[in-house]
N, C-alpha and C positions, 0 to 999 in steps of 0.2 A: 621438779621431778614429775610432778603431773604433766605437765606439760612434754616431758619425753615419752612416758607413757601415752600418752594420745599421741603425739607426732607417729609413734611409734605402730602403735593399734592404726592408724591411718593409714602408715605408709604399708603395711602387712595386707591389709582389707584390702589398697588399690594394688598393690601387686598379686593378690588373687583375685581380686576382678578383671586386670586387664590378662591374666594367666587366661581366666575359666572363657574371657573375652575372643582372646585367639585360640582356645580350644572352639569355643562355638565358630567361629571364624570358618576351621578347617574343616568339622562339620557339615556348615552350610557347602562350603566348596567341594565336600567330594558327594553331600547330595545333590548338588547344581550338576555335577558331570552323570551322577548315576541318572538324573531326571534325563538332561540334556542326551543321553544315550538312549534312555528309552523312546524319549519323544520322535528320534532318530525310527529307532524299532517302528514304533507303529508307522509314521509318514510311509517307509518302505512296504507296511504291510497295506497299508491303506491304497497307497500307488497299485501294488498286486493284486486288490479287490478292485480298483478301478477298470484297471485292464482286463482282469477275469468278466466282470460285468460290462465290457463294452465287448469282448465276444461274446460272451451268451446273447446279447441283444441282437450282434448282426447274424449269429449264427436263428436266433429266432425270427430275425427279420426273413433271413432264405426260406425256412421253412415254411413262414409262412405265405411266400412268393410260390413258392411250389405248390404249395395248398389251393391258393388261390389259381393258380392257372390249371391243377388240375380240377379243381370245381366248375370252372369253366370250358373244361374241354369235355367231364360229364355231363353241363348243361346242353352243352349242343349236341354232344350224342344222342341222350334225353330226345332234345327237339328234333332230330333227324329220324328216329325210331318213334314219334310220335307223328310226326309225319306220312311217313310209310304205313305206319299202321292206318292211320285217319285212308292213305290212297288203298288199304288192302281193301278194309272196308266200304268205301265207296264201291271196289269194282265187284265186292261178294253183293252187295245189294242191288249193284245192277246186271251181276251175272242173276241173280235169283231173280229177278223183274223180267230176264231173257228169259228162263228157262218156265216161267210160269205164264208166258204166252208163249211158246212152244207148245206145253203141255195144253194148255187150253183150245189152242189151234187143231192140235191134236187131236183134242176130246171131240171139238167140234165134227173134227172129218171123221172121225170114225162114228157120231151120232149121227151125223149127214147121210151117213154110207146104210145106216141099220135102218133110220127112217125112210128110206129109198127102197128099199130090198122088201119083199113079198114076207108077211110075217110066218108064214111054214118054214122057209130057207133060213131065217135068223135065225128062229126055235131051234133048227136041228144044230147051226153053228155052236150057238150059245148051249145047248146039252153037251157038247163035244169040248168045251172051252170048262177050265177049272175055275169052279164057284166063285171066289174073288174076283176072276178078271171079268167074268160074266157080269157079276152084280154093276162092275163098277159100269161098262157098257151100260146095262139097262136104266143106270143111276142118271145118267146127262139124258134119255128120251123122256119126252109126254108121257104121261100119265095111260094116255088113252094108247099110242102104241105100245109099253109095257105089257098092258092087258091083255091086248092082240098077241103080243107075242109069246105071253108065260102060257096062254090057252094050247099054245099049239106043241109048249114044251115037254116033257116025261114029267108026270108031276111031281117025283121025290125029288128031282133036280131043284123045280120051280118054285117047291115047296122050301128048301136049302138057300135058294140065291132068295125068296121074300125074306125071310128071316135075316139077312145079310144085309138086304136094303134096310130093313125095318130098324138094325144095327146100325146102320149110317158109315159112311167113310172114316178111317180107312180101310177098306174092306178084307185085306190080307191080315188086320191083328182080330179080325171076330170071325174067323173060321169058327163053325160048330159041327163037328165030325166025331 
């Protein structure tokens, strides 16, 4: 009888093992399909990041083609507007190199013209001519026709245009009136 009793207890225990056996069994198999489904899911999601991130890359690759060509098309503007300017200035510097032997040419013949001239006929020009333009005349002569000439001027005149020399050029910002 023992011996039924254990056959018995044995045969009970393997048919709830192999029960509990194919419960786990079917288990494992609908979490192999739940897994197998998800694993699906992401592959899909993962393929949609792939593809999302090979356009953002070419669309960033355009962008930065545009970038680039326009940074190169503000460099040579750059270099064409620095160029132009470089030729402005060249030709201000040598309009101003013109224009200041002009002036000096100028100066010359008009002190040519007053060292020539009899110092009474300057004196009376030079009284008739406004103190500036005067001084600046008397400014390019000798020392020694200056003299001659201021002696023969109206002295409040020549007394006005010394003080204007004695100011120094430019003679129209030290008017004293």
């Amino acid at each position: 009888m023992k011996s039924g009793i254990l056959f018995f207890l044995f045969f009970t225990s393997y048919m709830l093992a192999e029960s509990s056996l194919l419960d786990c069994n079917q288990v494992f198999e609908q979490r192999k399909d739940e897994i197998l489904r998800e694993m699906e899911r992401i592959d899909e999601r993962q393929q949609e990041f792939e593809a999302y991130q090979e356009a953002s890359k070419s669309l960033m690759d355009q962008k930065a083609q545009k970038l680039d060509q326009k940074i190169q098309d503000l460099n040579a503007t750059l270099a064409k507007v620095e160029a132009t300017k470089q030729e402005v200035l060249d030709l201000y510097e040598e309009n101003k190199k013109i224009l200041s032997e002009i002036k000096e040419a100028k100066d010359d013949k008009i002190s040519n013209t007053y060292l020539k001239m009899k110092d009474k006929k300057a004196a009376a020009i030079l009284d008739n001519m406004p103190q500036p333009k005067a001084a600046k005349i008397l400014f390019n002569l000798t020392p020694k026709k200056i003299s001659k000439i201021m002696a023969k001027m109206d002295p409040v005149k020549a007394s006005d245009v010394t003080l204007l020399l004695k100011a120094g050029p430019p003679f129209e910002n030290n008017i004293t009136e």
